[in-house]
Each structure stands twice: as C-alpha cells, then as structure tokens.
C-alpha positions in Angstrom: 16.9 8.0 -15.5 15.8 6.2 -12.4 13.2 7.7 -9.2 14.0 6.1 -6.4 11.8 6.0 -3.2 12.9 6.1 0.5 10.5 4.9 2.9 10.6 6.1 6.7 12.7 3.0 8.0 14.8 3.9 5.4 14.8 7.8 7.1 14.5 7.5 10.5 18.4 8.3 11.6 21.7 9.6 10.8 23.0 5.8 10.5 20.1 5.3 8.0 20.7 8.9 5.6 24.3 7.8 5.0 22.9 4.8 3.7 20.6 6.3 1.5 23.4 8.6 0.5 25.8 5.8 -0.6 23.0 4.6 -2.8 22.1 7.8 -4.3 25.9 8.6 -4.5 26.8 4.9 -6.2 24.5 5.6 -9.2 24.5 9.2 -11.4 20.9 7.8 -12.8 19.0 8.3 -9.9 18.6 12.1 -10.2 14.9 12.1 -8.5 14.7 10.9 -4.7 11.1 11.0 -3.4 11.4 10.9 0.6 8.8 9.5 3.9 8.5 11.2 7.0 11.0 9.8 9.4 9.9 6.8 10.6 10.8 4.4 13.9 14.2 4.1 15.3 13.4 1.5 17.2 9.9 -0.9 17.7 9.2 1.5 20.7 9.7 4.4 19.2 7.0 6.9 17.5 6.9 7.7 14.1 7.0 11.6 13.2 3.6 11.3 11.1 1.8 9.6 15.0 3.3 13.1 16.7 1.8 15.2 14.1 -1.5 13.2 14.2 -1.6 14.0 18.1 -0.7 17.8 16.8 -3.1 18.5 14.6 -5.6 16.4 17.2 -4.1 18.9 20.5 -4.8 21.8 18.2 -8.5 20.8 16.5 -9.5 20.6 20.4 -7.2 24.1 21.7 -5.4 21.6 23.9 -1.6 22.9 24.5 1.0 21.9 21.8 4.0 22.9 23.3 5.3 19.7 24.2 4.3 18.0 20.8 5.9 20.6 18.7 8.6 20.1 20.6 9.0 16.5 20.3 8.4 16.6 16.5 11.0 19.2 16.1 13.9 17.0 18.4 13.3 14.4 15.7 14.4 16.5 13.1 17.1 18.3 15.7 18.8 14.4 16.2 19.2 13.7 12.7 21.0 17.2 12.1 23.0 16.3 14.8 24.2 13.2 14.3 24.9 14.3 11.0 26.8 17.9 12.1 24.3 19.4 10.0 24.1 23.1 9.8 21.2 24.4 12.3 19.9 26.9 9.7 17.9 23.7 8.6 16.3 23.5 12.2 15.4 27.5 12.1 13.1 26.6 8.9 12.0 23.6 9.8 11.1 24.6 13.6 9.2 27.5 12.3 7.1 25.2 9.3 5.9 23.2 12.0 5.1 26.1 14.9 2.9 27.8 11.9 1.1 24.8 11.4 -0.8 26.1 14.9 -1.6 29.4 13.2 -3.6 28.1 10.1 -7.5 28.6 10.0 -9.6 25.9 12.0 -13.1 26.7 10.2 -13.9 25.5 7.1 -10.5 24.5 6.2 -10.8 21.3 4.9 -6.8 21.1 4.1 -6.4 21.6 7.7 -5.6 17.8 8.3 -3.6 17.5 5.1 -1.2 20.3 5.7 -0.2 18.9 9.3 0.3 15.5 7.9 2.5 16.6 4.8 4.8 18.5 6.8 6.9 15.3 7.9 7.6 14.7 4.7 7.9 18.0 3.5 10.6 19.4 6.1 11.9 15.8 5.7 13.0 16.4 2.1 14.5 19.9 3.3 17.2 18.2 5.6 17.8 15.4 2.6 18.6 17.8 0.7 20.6 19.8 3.4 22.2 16.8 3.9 23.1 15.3 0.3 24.8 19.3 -0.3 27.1 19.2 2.8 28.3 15.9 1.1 29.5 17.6 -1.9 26.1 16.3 -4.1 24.3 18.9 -6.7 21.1 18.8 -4.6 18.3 20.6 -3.8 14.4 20.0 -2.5 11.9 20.4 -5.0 8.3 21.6 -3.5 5.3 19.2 -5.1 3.9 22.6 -6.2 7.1 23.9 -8.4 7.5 19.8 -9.9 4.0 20.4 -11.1 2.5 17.7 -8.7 -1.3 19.3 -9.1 -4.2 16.8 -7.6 -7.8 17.1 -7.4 -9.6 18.5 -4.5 -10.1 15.4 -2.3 -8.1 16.2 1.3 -7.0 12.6 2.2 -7.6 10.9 -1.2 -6.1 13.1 -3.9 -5.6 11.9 -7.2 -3.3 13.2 -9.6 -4.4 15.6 -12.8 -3.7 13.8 -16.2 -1.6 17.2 -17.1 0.7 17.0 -14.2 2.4 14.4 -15.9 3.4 16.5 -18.7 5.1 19.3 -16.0 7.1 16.9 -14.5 8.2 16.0 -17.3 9.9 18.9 -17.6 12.9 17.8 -15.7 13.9 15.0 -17.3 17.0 16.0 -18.3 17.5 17.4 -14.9 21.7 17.4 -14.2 20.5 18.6 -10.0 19.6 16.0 -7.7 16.1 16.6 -6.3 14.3 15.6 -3.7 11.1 15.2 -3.3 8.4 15.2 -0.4 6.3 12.4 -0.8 2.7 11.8 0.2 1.0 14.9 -1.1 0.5 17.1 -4.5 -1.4 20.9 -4.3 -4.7 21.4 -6.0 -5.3 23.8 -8.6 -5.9 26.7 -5.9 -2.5 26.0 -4.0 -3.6 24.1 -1.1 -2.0 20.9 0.2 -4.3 17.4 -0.4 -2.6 14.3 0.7 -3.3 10.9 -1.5 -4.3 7.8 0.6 -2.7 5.1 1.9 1.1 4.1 0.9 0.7 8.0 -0.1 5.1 8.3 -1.1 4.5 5.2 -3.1 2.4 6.7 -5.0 4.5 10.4 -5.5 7.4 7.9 -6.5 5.0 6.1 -9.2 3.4 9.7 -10.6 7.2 11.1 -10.7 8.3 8.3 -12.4 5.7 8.0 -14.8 5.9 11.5 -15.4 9.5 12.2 -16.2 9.4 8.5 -18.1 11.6 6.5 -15.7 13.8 3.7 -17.2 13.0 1.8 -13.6 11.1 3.0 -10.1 13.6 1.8 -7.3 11.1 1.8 -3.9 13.8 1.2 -0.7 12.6 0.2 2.0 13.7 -2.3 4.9 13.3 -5.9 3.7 14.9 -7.6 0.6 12.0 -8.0 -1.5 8.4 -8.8 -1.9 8.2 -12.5 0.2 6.4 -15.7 -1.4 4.3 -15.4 2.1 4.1 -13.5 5.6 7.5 -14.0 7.4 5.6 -14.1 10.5 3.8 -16.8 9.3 6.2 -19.3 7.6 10.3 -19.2 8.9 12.5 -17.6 6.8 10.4 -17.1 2.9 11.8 -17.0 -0.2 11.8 -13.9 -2.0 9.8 -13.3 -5.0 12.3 -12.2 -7.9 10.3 -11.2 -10.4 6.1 -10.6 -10.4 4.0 -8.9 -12.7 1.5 -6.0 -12.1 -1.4 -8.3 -12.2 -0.1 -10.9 -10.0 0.8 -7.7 -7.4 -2.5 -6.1 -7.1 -4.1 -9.6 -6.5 -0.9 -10.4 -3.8 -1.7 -6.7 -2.5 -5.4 -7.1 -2.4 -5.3 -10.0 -0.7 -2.9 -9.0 2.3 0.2 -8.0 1.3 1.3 -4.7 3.0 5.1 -4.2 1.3 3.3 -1.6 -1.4 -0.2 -0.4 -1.4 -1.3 -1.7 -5.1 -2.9 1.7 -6.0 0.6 3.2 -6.0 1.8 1.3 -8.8 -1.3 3.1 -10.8 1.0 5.9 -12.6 4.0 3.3 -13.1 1.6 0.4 -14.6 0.4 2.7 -17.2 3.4 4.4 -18.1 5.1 1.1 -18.5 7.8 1.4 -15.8 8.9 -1.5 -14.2 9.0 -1.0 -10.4 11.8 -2.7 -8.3 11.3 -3.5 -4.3 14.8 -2.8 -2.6 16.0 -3.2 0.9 18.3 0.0 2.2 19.9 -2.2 4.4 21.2 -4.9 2.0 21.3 -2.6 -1.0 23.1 -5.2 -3.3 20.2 -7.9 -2.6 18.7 -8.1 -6.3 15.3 -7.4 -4.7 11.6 -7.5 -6.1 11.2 -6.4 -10.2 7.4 -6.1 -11.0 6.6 -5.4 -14.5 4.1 -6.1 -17.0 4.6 -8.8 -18.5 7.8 -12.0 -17.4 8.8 -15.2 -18.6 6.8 -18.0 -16.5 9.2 -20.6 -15.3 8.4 -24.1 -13.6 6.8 -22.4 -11.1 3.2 -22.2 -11.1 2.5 -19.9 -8.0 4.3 -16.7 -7.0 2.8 -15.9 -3.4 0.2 -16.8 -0.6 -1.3 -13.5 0.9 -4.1 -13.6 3.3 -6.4 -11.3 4.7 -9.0 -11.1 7.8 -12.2 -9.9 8.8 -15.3 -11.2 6.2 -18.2 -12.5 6.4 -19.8 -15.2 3.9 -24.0 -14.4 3.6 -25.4 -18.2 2.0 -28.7 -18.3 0.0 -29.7 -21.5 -1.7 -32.7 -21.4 -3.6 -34.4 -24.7 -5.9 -34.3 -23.1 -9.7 -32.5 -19.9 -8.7 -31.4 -19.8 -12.3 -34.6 -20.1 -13.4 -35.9 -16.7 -11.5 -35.9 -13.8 -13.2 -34.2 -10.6 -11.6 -33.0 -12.9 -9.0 -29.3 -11.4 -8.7 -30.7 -8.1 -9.5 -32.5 -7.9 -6.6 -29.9 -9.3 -4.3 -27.6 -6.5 -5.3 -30.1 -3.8 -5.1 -30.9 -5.1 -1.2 -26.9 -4.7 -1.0 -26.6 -1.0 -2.3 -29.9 0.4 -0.3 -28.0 -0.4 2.7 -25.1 0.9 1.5 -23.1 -2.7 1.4 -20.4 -3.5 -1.4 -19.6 -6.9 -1.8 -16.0 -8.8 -2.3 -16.8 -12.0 -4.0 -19.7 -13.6 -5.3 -19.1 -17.4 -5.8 -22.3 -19.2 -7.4 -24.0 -22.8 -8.2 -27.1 -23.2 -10.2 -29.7 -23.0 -6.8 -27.2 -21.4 -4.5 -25.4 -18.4 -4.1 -22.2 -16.4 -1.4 -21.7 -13.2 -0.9 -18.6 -12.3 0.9 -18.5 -8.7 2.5 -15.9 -7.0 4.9 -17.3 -7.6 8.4 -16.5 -3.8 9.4 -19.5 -3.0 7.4 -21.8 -5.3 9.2 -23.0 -3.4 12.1 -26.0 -5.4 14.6 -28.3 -3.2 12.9 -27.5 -3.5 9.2 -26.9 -7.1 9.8 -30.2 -7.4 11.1 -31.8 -5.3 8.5 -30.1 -7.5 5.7 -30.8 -11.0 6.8 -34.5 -10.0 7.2 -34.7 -8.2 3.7 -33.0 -11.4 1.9 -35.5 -13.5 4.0 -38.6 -12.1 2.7 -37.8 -10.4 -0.9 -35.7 -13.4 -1.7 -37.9 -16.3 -0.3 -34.8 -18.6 -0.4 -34.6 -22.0 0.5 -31.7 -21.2 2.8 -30.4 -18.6 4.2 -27.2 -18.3 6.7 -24.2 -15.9 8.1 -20.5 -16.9 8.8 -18.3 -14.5 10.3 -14.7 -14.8 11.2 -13.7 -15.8 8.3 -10.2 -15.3 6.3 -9.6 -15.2 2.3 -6.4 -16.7 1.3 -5.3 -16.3 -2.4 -2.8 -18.4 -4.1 -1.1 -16.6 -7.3 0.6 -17.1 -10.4 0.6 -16.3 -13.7 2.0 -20.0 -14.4 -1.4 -21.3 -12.7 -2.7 -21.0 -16.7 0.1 -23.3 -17.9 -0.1 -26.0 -14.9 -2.5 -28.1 -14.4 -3.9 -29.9 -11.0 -2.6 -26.6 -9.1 -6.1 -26.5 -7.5 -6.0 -30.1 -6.7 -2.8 -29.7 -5.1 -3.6 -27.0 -3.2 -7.3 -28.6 -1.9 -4.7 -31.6 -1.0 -2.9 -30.2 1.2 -5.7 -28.3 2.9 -7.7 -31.7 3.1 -4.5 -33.4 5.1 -4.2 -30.1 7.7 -7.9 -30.8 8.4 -8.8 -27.6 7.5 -12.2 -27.1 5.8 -12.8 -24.6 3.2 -15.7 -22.6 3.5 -15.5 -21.4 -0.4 -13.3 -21.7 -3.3 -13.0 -19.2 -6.3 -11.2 -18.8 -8.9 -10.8 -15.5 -11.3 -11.5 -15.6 -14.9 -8.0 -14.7 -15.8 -7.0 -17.8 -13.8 -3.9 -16.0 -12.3 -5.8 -16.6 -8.7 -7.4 -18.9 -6.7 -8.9 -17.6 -3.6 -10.3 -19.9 0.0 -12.8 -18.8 2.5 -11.3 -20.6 5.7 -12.0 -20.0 9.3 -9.6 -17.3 10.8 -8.2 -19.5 13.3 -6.4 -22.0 10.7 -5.4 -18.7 8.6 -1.8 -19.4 9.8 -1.5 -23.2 9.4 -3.3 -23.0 5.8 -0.6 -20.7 4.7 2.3 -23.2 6.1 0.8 -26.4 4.1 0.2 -24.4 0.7 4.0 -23.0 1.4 5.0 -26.4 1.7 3.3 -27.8 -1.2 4.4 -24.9 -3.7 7.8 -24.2 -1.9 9.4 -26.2 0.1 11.3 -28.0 -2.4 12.7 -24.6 -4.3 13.2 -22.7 0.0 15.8 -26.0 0.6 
C-alpha cells in the first residue's frame, strides 16, 4: 500500500494530469492519491489558492466577485478541456465555488477555511473525473467520509489521535481514491485547514493512518538538494536523509517539505520518499528513521534570514544566581521566544527572529536587560543569517567543525556565533546576511565538490 501526494506544479494542466495518471496507472499499490489546488502554469501565472484568497478578501469587504469566481472557475474549465472532460464536472464545481459567497460572514470563524479548501476540494473532483474517463476504478473521497476529523483551530488544525483508526478502515481499499488535501472537518462538521505545507501533511496523516508501506510526495524537482540551487550551480541530490537530519535541514531553510508534515509519518514509522512528476524514474529523496552513514559526514547546508543576536557579558555570570532565569522571564513578559542560546562562563547570545522586534519592544528589551541584568555588556546585531551544516555522520568524523571554520576563515567571512546541538547531527553559524550566499558556496565546496565532479 503506498499514498502518494501531488503537489500543485504537479496539478496545474492537462499536460501535467496525464502525468500524474501514468504514475498512478504504472503502480496497482498506490490506491490513495492525496491532491493540491492547481498551481502555476507558468512563473506569471496565479495560483487557484491566490484567486480564492482575493475571493474570500472581495467578499469579507461586499466588494463584487463576479470576475473572480469567474477566473477561478476557467481554471478548472481549461483543465476539463484540454482533457475532453465531461462538463458535468464544471456544473458541480462552478456551483461549490458561487456558494462559497452565500455562507455566513458573522461569527463564522471557518469562513476563511472553507474558501481556501475548496481548490483542493473541487480539485480532487476533476482527478477523480479524470482517472474514471481513463478506464481507472476511481472516485474522490470527502476528508469527512475518510474520517479526517481535526481540532477546532481554523488555520492550524491538528488531527484527533482517533482519526487514524477511521482511516484505517480502507486499507484494503481495491477503488482508487482521491483525496483533497490541506484540510480535515472538526467534530461539528465544519472545515479547518492545517498550516503551512497543509497537503503534506493530509498525505502523512493518510499514510500513517491506513499504515503505508512508503509515502510517495511528487512534486517538481528530483529530490531534496545538498543546498539551494539558486545558490550553488547545479547541487547534488540528497539520496537518502533521516527524519532528524530533515526537520533540522527544514528548520533551517529548506522549503521542499514543511517539517511538521512528516509528524504523522515519523511516528507511524513510514519512510517518506521526495519525487519529481516530471522525471518520475529519478530515484528521488527517501527520509526514514534511521540509514547507514557512509563516508559522508554532512548531508545539506540550509540557511535562513532575518535574526537578530542580543550580547550580554557579565564578570561571574555563572556565579549569579537566577541569572538566566531572569533573562528568560524579561523575554516572555514581552511576549519574545528565543531561537538559540549559545553561552561562555561571563557571556551569553540570544538569537530571536527579527519580525518580533518592533522599535518599541526593541526599546523596551534593551533597557530592561540594562537595568535588571546590570551586565558588563550589552549589544544588538540585526541582519543576520543562520546557516546549519547537517549530518548524522558529523558524530563519526572528526575535524568537520574545523573544516568548515576553514573555509569560512579563507572567504573572509566572519562568524558572528557558532553552535552546535547536543545530538551533534548540526552545527549552526550566525553570519552577516550579505555573505549568506558566498558561505554556502565554500562549505559546498569543502563537503561536495569532490563527490558533485
């Protein structure tokens, strides 16, 4: 039994279903499809979710919808099209999305939510309209009659520890169904959308539910790559990775899969694999829970913008009682989490997001650390990026932190804090944003070069 996952690259024309349908079509194991909204056809074009956005925005503000129903429903109308589609699809879909405009403004918290889930919704409708005209035994599946029940939190559900065991029920299924992604129903039958990478995540509860042998996630590049191919030309392509070494890649920039959708599949066990609908025979990404660690001692280089690194140095710190305590507490009275705390025996970092830092709470904080904390001294760096190095082979190897310093040290660019985790599976640098790019190139070059050629 395999779930496989279409992103809305993957969705977004009639070249791109028949595609998806050779994959489906080539393999009798993947039985559950979970499906995006259709995405961009082309990098000018606008993806269906943007139009329902400016839908449900036109609406909230009784400004006309005409022309963005309209728009949202030609979408749909090219795809049947192209494909010679019946247009009894279009009836039902048109009339899904023109009732949108009819649901209750006030206190309707799911008011967002249902015009957001409809791309994918009366996306999975045409899938499935589509996979029966080509003689498949196929039909959608609504979230509600899988069992896909979520908590009550519109744009950040979660799902209920007894879904699982509904879905389950169609293990065995011998139909084809597919899926909407990107949203579950509460317990009273509303729709509540989950968060970011929201499909990912219906692919990852599905599979854990119904006990997947593997997760297949298509979307439009060939893998998860060792780093940003807008950064260095042409990356290698990470083969295998485990969970662990994912959420750290994930957390520290990597945008291919949002690490809280591997959640369901990192619990139940189920290795996910990262697959490109364009070059379907490519081996792609496998993530699982535990690999073999080969020679090499680092897997990728992510990166990520936008902190800010807070300095106190203090003679004795460790000596003060309650010091940290009351560092933190100054932190969560102004409503301020922290990223990483990197510490010496008299000084101290604390590295926030800089979208929390408004003039005022800046203000506020600096002055509060100044006189409850006394310190020696105090100082603010913004514009700052975290780049992580990581591998589960980093235990194994040593002098990967020298190397990496190394090659930092020769590109002249100076590193504004080093930490490593615990579980020594990362090593993270605070560097100025404006070397982000040429860090990444030397650590590419000192950890890949030699395997890329």
């Amino acid at each position: 039994m395999k779930v496989i996952k279409f992103g809305g690259s993957s969705l977004a024309s009639a070249t791109q279903l028949e595609k998806v349908l050779t994959i489906v079509k080539e393999d009798a194991s993947r039985k559950l499809v979970v499906v995006s909204a259709p995405g961009k056809r082309s990098s000018e074009d606008i993806k269906v979710t943007d139009l329902l956005i400016a839908y449900y925005n036109a609406y909230l503000n009784s400004e006309s919808t005409t022309e963005l129903v309209e728009k949202i429903v030609a979408r749909y109308e090219a795809i049947l099209d192209e494909l010679n589609l019946s247009k009894e699809i279009l009836s039902d879909i048109t009339q899904a999305i023109q009732q949108l405009a009819t649901l209750p403004k006030e206190n309707n918290p799911h008011l967002a939510d249902a015009f957001l889930a409809s791309g994918e919704d009366n996306n999975a409708k045409l899938v499935a309209a589509f996979f029966q005209q080509r003689g498949l035994n196929a039909r959608y599946i609504s979230p509600l009659e899988l069992g896909l029940i979520v908590t009550d939190e519109p744009g950040n559900a979660r799902i209920l520890p007894s879904s699982l065991n509904k879905i389950n029920a169609f293990k065995a299924t011998e139909e084809i169904l597919v899926i909407p992604g990107f949203f579950g129903f509460t317990e009273t039958g509303d729709i509540c959308t989950f968060s970011r990478g929201g499909s990912d995540i219906t692919g990852s509860i599905v599979a854990a539910g119904v006990e997947a042998n593997i997760y297949e996630n298509f979307t439009d590049v060939d893998g998860i790559f060792v780093a940003h191919p807008g950064i260095v030309r042409e990356p290698k392509t990470i083969n295998e990775l485990t969970y662990r070494e994912m959420r750290e890649l994930a957390y520290a920039g990597f945008a291919v899969l949002h690490d809280e959708a591997l959640m369901p599949a990192y619990r139940a066990n189920i290795p996910v694999v990262i697959k490109n609908t364009n070059n379907p025979t490519h081996p792609g990404t496998l993530i699982t829970t535990s690999r073999m660690v080969k020679h090499d001692p680092v897997v990728g280089i992510a990166s990520d913008q936008g902190f800010a690194s807070i300095y106190i140095s203090k003679y004795l710190m460790n000596r003060e009682l309650g010091f940290g305590r009351r560092l933190l507490q100054i932190l969560e009275e102004l409503g301020l989490s922290y990223e990483h705390m990197p510490s010496g025996i008299d000084d101290i970092s604390i590295i926030l997001r800089e979208r929390q830092l408004s003039i005022e709470i800046e203000e506020q904080l600096m002055k509060r650390l100044e006189l409850e904390l006394e310190p020696d001294e105090l100082r603010i760096t913004h514009g700052l990026s975290m780049l992580m190095i990581v591998g589960e082979g980093m235990r194994q190897r040593i002098g990967v932190m020298a190397d990496s310093t190394a090659a930092l040290a020769q590109n002249r660019i100076n590193l504004e804090m080093i930490n490593q985790g615990s579980s020594e599976v990362s090593i993270m640098f605070g560097i100025r944003e404006d070397q982000e790019k040429k860090a990444i190139q030397a650590l590419y070059q000192t950890f890949f070069a030699d395997v890329h050629s």
